[in-house]
N, C-alpha and C positions, 0 to 999 in steps of 0.2 A: 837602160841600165845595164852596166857590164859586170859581170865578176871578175875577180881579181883571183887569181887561185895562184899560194905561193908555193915554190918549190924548195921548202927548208923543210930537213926533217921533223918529224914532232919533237917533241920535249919530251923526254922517259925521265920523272922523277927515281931515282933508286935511293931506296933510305940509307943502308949502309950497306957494307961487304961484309959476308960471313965471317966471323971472328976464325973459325977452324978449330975450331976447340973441339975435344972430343964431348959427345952431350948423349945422358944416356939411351942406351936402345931400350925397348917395352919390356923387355926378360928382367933386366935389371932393375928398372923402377918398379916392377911388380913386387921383385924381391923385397925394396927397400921400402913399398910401400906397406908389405905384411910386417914388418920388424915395427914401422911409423904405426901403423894403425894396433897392433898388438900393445905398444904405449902411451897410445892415445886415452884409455879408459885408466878412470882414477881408479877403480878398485884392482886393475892389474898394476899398476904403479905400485901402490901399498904391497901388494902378495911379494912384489921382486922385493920391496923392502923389508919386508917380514924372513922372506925365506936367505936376506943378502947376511941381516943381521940376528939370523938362529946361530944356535952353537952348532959346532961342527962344519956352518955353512951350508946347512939341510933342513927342511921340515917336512913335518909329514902333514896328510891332509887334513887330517883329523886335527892339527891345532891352526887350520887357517880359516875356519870357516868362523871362529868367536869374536877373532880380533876385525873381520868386516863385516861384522851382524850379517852375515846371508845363508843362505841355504848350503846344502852341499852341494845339492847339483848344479847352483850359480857359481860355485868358487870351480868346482872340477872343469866347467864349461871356461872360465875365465884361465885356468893352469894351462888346459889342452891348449887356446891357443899360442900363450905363451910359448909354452913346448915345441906349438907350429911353426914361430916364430923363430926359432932357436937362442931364445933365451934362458931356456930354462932344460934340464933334464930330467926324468922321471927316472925310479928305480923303484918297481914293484917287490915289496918284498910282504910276502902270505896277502893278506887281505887290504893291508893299507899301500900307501904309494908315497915313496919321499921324493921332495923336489929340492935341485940346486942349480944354482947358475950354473951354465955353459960359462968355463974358463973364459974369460978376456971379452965375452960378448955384449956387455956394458960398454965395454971403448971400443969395440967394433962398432955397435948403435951410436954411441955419439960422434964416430968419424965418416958414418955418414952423412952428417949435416955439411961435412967441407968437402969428400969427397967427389970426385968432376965424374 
């Protein structure tokens, strides 16, 4: 019996070529992934909505802990990381702490869903 050994290169399946699109680096998704995940929880949903739709555009901590039945250390825990997030600003004044959106940062969060 003889072998037969061919002399064609092999075959390299390639699925496609890199698009080139810019795709982001880990600094950036980490960013985007604290704003994502700071939105992700229904009770911090409600607080941006509470604190969206206070007069002034303000509230303080002391009226947000009624409107989601919780504690205060669960709502201040839920504010901080909004805060971290940069959704939200604090402004301590004497013993209580008011919060308000960061200017514009509702359409900053939703642009980056189409953001590259």
């Amino acid at each position: 019996m003889s072998v037969v050994q061919s002399l064609e290169p092999p075959v390299v399946d390639v699925c496609c070529t890199p698009s080139g699109t810019d795709v982001l680096d880990a600094a950036e998704a980490q960013k985007r992934a604290l704003v994502f995940k700071a939105m992700g929880d229904p009770n911090r949903l409600r607080l941006l909505s509470i604190v969206r739709a206070s007069a002034g555009g303000e509230a303080c901590v002391c009226d947000l802990t009624e409107p989601l039945d919780l504690g205060q250390p669960t709502v201040s825990h839920h504010l901080k990381i909004l805060v971290d997030a940069g959704l939200l600003d604090r402004d301590k004044r004497g013993t209580w702490a008011y919060y308000s959106l960061v200017p514009g940062a509702l359409d900053r969060a939703a642009a980056l869903l189409t953001a590259p």
